[in-house]
N, C-alpha and C positions, 0 to 999 in steps of 0.2 A: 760212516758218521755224517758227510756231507749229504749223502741221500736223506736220511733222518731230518736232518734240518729241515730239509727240502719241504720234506713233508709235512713239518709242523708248521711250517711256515705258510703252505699250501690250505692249511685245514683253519689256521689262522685267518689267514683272507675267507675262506668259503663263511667261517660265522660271521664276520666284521659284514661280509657281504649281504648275509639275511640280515642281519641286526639291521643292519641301511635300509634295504628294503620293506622291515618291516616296518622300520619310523617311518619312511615314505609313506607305508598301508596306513601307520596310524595318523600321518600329519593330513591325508585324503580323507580318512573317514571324519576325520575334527571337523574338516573345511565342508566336506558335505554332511555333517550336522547342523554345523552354523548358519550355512546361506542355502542351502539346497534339503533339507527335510528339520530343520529347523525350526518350523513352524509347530510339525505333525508331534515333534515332540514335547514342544514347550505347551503344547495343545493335549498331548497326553500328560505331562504333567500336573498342569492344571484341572486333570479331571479327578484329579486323584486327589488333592486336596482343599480344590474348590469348588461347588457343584450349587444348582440349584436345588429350592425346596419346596413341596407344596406348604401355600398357606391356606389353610381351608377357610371359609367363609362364614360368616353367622346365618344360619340356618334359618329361615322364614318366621314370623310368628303365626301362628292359628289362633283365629278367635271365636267368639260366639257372637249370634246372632245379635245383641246388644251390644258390642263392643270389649266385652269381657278376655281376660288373657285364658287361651285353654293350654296352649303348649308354646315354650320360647328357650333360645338359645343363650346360656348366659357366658358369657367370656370369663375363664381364669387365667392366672398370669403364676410363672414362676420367675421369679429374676433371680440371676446369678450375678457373677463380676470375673472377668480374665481378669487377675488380680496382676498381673507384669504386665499388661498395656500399656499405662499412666504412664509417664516419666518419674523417674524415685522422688524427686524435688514436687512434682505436683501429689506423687503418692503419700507424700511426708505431710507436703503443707493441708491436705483437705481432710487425713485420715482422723483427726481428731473431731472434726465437725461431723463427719461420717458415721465414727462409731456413737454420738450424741445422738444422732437422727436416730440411728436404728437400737440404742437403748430408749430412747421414748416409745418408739413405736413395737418393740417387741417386749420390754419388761429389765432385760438382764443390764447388767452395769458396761458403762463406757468402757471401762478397762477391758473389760471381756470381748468385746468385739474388738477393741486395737489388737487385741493379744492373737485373735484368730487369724486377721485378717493379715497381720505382720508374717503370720506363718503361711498363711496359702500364698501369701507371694515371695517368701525363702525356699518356698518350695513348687515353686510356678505353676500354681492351679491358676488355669485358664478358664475353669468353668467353676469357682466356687458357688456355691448355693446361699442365697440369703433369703428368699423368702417362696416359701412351696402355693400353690392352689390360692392366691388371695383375688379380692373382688376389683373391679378397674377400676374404683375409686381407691383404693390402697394402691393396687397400681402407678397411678397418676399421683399418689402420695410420694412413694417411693424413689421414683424416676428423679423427684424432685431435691431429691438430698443430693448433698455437697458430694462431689466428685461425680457422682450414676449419673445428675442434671448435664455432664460433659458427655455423654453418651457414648457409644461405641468404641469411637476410635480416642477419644480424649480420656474418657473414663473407663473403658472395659465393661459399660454395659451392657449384656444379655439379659434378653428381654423372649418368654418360649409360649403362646400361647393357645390354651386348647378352647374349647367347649364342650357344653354340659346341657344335657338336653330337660329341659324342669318341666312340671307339668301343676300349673299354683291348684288345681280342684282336687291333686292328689290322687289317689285310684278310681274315684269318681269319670267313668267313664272311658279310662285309660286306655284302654284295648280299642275301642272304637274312634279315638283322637291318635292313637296309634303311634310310630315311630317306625326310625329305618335303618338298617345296622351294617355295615360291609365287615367282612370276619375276615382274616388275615391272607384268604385263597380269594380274596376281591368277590366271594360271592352275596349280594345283599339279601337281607330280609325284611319286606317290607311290609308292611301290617294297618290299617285304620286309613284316615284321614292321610296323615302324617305318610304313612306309606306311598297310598297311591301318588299323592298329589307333590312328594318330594323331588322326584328323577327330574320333572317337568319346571316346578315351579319354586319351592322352599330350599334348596339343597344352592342355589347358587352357582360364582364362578370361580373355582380354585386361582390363589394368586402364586408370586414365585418370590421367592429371597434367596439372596446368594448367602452359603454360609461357607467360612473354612473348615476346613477339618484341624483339630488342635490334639488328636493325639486320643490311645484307648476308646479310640470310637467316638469321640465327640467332635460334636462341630457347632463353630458361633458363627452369628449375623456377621458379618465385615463389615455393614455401614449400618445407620439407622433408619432406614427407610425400607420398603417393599422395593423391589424392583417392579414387582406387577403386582397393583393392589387388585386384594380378592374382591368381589362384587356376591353382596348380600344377596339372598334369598326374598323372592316375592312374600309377601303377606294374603295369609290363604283364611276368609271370610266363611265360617260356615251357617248352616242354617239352627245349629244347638242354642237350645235357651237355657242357661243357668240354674235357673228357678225351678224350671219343667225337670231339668236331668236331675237336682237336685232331691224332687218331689220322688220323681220315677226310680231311684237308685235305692234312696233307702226304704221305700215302700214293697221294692222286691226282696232284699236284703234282710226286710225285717219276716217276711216271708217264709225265706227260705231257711233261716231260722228257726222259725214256727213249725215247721213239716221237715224239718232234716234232710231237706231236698238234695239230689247231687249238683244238679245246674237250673240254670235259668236266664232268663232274657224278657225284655218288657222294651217295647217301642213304641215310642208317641207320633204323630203327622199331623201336619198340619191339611186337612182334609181340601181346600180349594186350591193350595200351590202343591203340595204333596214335598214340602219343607219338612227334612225330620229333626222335630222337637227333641228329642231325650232319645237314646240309645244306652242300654244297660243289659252287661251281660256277667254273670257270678258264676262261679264255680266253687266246689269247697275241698278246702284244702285236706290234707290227713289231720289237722290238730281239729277239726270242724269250723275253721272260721271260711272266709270268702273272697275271693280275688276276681279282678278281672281276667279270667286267664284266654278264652278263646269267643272271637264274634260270633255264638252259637247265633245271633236274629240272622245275620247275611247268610253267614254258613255251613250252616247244620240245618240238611234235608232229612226231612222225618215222614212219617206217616201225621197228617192233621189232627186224624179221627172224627169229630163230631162238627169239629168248625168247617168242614168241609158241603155239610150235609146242606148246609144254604145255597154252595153251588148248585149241587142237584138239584134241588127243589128249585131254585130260580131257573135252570136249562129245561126240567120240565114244562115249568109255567111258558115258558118264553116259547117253547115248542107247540104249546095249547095242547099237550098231550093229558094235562090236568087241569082245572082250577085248584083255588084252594080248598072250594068245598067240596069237593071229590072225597066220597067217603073210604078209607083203607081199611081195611081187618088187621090188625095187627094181632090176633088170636087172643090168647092167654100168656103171651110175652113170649114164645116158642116157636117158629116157624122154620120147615125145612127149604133149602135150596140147593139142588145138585147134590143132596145126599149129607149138605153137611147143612145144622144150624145154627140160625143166626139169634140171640135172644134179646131181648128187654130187658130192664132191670124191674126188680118187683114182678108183679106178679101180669104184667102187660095192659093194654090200656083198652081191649077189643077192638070197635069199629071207629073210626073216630075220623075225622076230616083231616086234607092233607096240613092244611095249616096248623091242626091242632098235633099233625104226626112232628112237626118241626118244631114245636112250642115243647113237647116233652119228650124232645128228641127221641124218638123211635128208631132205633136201628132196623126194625123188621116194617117200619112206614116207610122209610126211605129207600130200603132195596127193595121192597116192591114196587115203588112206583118206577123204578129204573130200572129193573128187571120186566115188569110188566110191558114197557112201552119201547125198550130198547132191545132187550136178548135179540129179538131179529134184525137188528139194523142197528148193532153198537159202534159204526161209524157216524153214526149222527148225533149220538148222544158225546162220540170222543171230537167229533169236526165241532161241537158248541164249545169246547173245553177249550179246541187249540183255536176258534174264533177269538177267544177270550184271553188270549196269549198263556195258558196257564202251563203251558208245555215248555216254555222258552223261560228263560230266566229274564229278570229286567233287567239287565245291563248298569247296574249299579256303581258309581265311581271304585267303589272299596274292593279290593281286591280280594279273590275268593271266592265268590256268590255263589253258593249249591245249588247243585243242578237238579230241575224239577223232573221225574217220571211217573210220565202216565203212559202206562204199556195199552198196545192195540193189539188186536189177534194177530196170531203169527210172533208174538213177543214171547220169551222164555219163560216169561213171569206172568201169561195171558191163560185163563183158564174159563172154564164157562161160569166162574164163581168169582170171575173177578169183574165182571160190572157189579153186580150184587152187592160187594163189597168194598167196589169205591165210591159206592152210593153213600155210604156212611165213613167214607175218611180212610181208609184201608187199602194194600193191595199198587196205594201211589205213594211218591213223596213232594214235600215241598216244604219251603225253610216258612220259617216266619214272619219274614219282612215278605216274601211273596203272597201268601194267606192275608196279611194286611193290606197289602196293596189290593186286594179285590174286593175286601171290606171298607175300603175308603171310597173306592169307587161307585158305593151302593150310596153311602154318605154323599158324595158327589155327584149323584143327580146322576151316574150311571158314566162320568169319564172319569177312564183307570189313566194314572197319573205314575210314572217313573217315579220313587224316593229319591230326593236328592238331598246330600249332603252339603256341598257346597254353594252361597249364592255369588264370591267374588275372588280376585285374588289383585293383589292392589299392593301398590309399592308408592310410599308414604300415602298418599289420598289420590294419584292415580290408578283410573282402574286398568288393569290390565287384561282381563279378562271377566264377561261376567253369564252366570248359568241361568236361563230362563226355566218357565216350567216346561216338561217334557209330555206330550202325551200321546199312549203308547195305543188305547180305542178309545173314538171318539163317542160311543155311546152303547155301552152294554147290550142292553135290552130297551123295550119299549119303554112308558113313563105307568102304564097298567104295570106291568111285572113290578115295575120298580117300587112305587105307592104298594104293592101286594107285600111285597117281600120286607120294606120298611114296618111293616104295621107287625108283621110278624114276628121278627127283630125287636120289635119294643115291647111286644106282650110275652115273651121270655122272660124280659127283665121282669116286668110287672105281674105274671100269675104260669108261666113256664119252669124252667129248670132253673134262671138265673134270680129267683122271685127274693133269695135270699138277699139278693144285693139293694132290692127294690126300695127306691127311696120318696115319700111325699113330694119334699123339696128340690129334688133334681132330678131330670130325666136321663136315661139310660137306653141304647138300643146295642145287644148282640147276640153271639152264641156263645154256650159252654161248650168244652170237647174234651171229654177222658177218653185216651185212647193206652191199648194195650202196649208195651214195649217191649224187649227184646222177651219173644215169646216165642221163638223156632222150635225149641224143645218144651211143648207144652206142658210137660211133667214136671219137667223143672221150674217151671215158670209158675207154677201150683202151689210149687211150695214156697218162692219167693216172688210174689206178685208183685209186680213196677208198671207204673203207668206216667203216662207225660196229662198233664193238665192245661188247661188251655180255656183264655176266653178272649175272642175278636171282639170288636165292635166300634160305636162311637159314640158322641158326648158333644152338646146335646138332642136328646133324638131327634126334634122337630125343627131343629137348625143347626146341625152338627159344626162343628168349629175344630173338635180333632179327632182321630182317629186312633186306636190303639188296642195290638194284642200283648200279652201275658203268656208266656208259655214257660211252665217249672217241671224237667223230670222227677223222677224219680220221687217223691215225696213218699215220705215213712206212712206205710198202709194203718200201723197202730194210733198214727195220728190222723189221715183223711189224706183222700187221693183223686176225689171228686171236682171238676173245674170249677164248679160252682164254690167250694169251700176254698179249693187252692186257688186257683190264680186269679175268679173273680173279684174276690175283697181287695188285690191288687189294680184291679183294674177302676174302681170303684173310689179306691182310697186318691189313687191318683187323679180323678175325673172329680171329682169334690175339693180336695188341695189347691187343685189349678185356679177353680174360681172362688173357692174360701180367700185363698193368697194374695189374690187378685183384683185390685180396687178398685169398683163402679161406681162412677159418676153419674151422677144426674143433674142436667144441668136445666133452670126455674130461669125462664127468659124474662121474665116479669115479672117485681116484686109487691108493684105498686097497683092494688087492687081492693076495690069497696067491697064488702061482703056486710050487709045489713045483719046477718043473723049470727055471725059471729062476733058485732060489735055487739050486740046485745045479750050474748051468751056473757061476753066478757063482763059488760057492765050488772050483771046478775049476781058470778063469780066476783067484784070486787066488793059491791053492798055488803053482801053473805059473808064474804072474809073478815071486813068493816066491824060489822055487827055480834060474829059469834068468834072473833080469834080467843076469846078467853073461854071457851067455852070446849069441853072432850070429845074430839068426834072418833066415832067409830071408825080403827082401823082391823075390824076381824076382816080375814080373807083376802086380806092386801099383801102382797110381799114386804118383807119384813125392810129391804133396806129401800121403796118408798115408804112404809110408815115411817122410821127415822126421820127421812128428809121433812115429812109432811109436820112431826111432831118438834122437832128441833124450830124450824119457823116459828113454833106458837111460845117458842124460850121456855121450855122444857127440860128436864133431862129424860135420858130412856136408858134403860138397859134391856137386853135381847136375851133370852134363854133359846140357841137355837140348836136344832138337832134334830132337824129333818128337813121337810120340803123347803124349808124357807117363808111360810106359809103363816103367818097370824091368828092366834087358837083364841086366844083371851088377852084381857087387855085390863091392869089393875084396876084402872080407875073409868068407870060404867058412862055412856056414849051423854053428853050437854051437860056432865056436871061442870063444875065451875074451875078453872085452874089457875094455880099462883101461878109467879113467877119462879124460874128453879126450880119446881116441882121434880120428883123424880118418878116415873112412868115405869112399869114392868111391865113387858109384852113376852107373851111366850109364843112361841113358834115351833116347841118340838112335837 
């Protein structure tokens, strides 16, 4: 028995003995929490329920070349309320004025917001919602109501706010003004203007706010202020004119409509700075209407076709391997090259000068003379091309730019029927802001000038950076080539292929270019024939001021598919627009001047008035609303039977009869 004891008494001390030791263990690890890793975990606590936050920054404005807004960042606000913040006594004493504030401002009754509000805080919402997406003048409304005016820590105000990227011109140009997007794997898409020029200069400095965390995943501000305020976005100036993109947009638009086009693009330049005016690029949707959906001018590399064929014939000329009056046989519109041919349209034009092979674009003029002068030496004819940069893309701000090929021998795509057939546009690619840029530079006295989109970027009226013009060759060709090639360019417009467009009142210099498209399987292509339309050039010929191509695929073959029909009236409608639109001054330095023979004109005209006001004069053959003006003067009445030219046929009362007063006059003019 006394063993027994022993024992339990032994086994008694061995626990009493851990138990001590282990309050020892835990009275150590207390003491080395508190003063010796005490830090590490009040420092891990803290991260867990109080962290910082990005505040993103208002994104830059872009504008237009007149000051106009093209894209801006508009701030929305949500405010909520931790409704247990307040003290109950100040939650008591304001909530009446509170819920009055926000029955003005929202619609519903006083009682109804006491009645919510009483409950989110029975029920401790820290993050109730009072107002979703509004503008920062409602904002700044809001803030300002009884108890939200004590802020944060006084009132329980939450205050969350995003941005919203607006664009005021609407899809007017959209694509090409652009935007920039990070998708939830941080990777961005950036697109236009708006793209390139964001990373750098519009996108800003992220700022930081401490927020707590309040439980199910939310977290509020803890103070009112930023701890590190975000820093705006520069303001990025570009070279677009409102007027011009506005002219250029719907003029393709109405286009492509007309011709049931799939795509299209139209670009303006400003031909001595190489400033681009309007950029427009459409696509059509499945319902048939039209969006801006991709930069087909920067980046969509095609085959030219016909607009190309001014290259060759200027790299000819420039070589002296032609003039223009080099006479070509272009046959009966048929001709073989390497087994395969190349034809004319109609019925072919014979023998005819090179100039005249360019004016009615010859497909069979143009690869002969490129064929003729090059087949043995077609690195001379491709060294004038890449003299010309046509090889290299122009380094354009916009991100994307397609890439130009022109294949040499030894290329996969190089056959002895491929000069032949880049002589006329074929066989190479190149986008349409490229093609333009070599037609401005013809306009330009023969310097090819980089398109630039941007002229600044400026933060309030400092500049921060500004874009000069860029130029990429200083002088094409001679000022002979140039003058040759100019003249030829404007007698397209005037009695060539573009003669439809040809206008008395305004002059016009370019090429048309129908070129074949996706035609690999010829048979196929037979029965659904597609072509891209196209017409370069500039405006006005003899002083050009801008520059501008037109390129629409796909246009419906039932309606017309020809560049002259498609895309020239675009180019035309635009180049008439800009200066119909456009108000000239003239400005009379001197008003005060003797003219003998107009005082005497006058003093002839006032006797004669003097003398015969009561008397009928002949208004046949006058437009009908000066005879009104001329008869109403003599206190007459008139009435008009009109219903045609406008034009004055007869006249009731026969030319010096005598007339009353109040007299009533009938004039017909139908």
């Amino acid at each position: 028995m006394a063993i027994t004891e022993t024992n339990i008494l032994n086994r008694l001390y061995f626990v009493a003995g851990c138990m001590f030791v282990f309050a020892l263990a835990v009275v150590f690890k207390l003491c080395s929490i508190q003063f010796i890793e005490g830090d590490l975990y009040r420092e891990l606590a803290e991260k867990r329920t109080v962290k910082h936050f990005d505040i993103e920054p208002n994104r830059g404005n872009v504008y237009s070349v007149d000051g106009s807004l093209l894209a801006t960042s508009i701030p929305k606000y949500d405010i909520r309320i931790d409704a247990i913040q307040a003290k109950q006594t100040v939650f008591d004493d304001y909530l009446p004025a509170l819920a009055d504030s926000l029955s003005a401002y929202k619609g519903k009754s006083a009682s109804y917001y006491k009645d919510i509000l009483r409950k989110a805080r029975a029920k401790k919402n820290r993050y109730f919602l009072l107002a979703r997406n509004i503008s920062y003048s409602e904002y700044l409304r809001m803030r300002n109501f009884p108890l939200l005016n004590k802020g944060a820590i006084g009132g329980g105000l939450i205050v969350e706010q995003t941005t919203r990227r607006e664009h005021p011109m609407g899809e007017i140009a959209a694509r090409s003004i652009g935007y920039e997007r990070i998708d939830e794997n941080n990777y961005a898409t950036r697109v236009g203007i708006d793209g390139a020029f964001g990373e750098k200069y519009l996108q800003g400095k992220k700022g930081k706010r401490l927020k707590q965390k309040i439980g199910n995943g939310q977290w509020k501000p803890i103070a009112d202020f930023d701890q590190v305020e975000p820093k705006d976005g520069y303001d990025v100036y570009t070279t677009i004119d409102v007027n011009v993109q506005d002219i250029a947009h719907h003029s393709l638009l109405g286009q492509l409509e007309k011709y049931e086009a799939e795509h299209g693009c139209v670009v303006v330049m400003d031909v001595k700075t190489g400033e681009i005016r309007a950029i427009s690029n459409l696509a059509k949707t499945s319902k048939g209407t039209y969006y801006e959906k991709l930069n087909y001018a920067v980046g969509e590399s095609h085959e030219p076709g016909s607009t190309f064929k001014t290259i060759a014939m200027m790299a000819a000329l420039e070589d002296k391997v032609i003039d223009t009056s080099t006479v070509i046989d272009t046959k009966n519109g048929r001709k073989m090259f390497y087994g395969r041919p190349i034809n004319d349209s109609g019925k072919g034009h014979g023998k005819i000068s090179a100039a005249k092979a360019l004016e009615v674009s010859s497909n069979i003029g143009l690869a002969t003379i490129v064929n003729d002068h090059y087949s043995k030496k077609p690195e001379k004819f491709l060294d004038r091309l890449s003299k010309w940069k046509l090889d290299q893309p122009l380094g354009v701000s916009i991100i994307g730019e397609g890439q130009p090929d022109i294949p040499r021998p030894g290329a996969e795509n190089w056959s002895r029927n491929a000069l032949p057939s880049m002589a006329y546009g074929y066989n190479l690619t190149m986008t349409p802001l490229q093609t333009l840029a070599f037609y401005n530079a013809i306009a330009n006295d023969g310097e090819l000038i980089k398109p630039r989109f941007i002229r600044a970027v400026k933060s309030f009226d400092k500049n921060i950076e500004t874009f000069k013009k860029e130029v990429l060759v200083d002088k094409l060709c001679s000022d002979k080539t140039l003058n040759e090639i100019k003249d030829i360019l404007k007698n397209i417009v005037i009695r060539g292929t573009g003669s439809r467009m040809y206008s008395e009142t305004f002059s016009m210099a370019g090429k048309t270019g129908t070129a074949r498209t996706d035609y690999a399987n010829y048979e196929e292509w037979k029965k659904d024939k597609k072509y891209i339309s196209s017409f370069a050039g500039y405006f006005p010929a003899d002083n050009p001021k801008y520059s501008c191509i037109v390129v629409i695929h796909k246009p419906s073959t039932q309606v017309g598919y020809y560049g002259a029909d498609v895309s020239g009236p675009v180019f035309k409608r635009i180049a008439q627009k800009i200066y119909t639109d456009t108000p000239l001054i003239d400005e009379v330095n001197k008003l005060d001047f003797d003219n003998i023979l107009v005082e005497q004109d006058f003093e002839n005209y006032f006797t004669n008035a003097n003398n015969y006001k009561a008397l009928m004069p002949s208004v046949v053959g006058m437009p009908a609303m000066d005879a009104i003006a001329l008869l109403e003067n003599l206190q007459v009445k008139v009435k008009v039977k009109l219903n045609g030219s406008g034009i004055i046929k007869t006249q009731s009362i026969i030319k010096h009869q005598k007339l009353k007063p109040n007299q009533t006059i009938i004039l017909d003019a139908s």
